[in-house]
C-alpha positions in Angstrom: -34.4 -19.8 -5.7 -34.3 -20.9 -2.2 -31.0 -23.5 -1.2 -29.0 -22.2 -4.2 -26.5 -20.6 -3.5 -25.3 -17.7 -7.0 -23.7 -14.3 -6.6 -26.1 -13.1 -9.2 -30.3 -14.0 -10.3 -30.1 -16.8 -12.2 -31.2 -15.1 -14.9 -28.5 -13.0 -15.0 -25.2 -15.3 -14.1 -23.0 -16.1 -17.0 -20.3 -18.7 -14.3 -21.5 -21.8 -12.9 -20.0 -24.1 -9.9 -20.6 -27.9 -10.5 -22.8 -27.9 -8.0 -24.7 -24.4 -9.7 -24.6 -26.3 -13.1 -26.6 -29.4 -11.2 -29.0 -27.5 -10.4 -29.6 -25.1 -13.4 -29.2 -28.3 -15.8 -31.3 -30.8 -13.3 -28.6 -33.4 -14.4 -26.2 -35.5 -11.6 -22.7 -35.0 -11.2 -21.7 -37.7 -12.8 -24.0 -37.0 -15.8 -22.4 -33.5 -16.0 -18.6 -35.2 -15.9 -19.7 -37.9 -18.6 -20.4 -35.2 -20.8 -16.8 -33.3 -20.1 -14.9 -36.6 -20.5 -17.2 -37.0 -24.3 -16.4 -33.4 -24.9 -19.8 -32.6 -24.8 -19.4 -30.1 -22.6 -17.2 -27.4 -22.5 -15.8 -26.1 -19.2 -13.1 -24.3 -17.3 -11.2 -24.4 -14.1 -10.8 -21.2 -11.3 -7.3 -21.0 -11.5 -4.6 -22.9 -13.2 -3.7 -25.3 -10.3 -7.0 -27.3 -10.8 -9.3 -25.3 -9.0 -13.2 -25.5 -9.0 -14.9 -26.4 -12.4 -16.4 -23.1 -13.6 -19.5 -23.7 -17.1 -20.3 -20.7 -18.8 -24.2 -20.7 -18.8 -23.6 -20.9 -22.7 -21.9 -23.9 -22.8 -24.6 -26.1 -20.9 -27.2 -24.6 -22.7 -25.1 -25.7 -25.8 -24.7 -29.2 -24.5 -28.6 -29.6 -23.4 -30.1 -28.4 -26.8 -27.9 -30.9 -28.4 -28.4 -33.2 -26.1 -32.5 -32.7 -26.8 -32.0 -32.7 -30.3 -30.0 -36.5 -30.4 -33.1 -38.0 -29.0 
């Protein structure tokens, strides 16, 4: 896809940046940080010291099927 910016296809990338996970979920930021603060979506940071949030491509999917299935 044009403007995104992934080491892999989208098809294919397992990690996600916050900004990646935007953009794959079609969600805002602070829709995406609601969700971690609920604990409706699981997520990760790129080293110990607080670094960048890093979603598993699983764990959105996770959060946006249960998400669909709420409504």
């Amino acid at each position: 896809m044009k403007g995104i910016q992934m080491t892999q296809t989208e098809n294919n990338q397992t990690w996600f940046t916050l900004t990646e996970a935007k953009t794959y979920t079609r969600l805002s930021e602070s829709l995406l940080r609601q969700a971690i603060a609920k604990g409706r979506l699981k997520t990760t940071r790129s080293s110990e010291n607080g670094g960048k949030l890093l979603f598993r491509r699983e764990w959105l999917d996770e959060m946006l099927l249960r998400e669909v299935s709420n409504d």
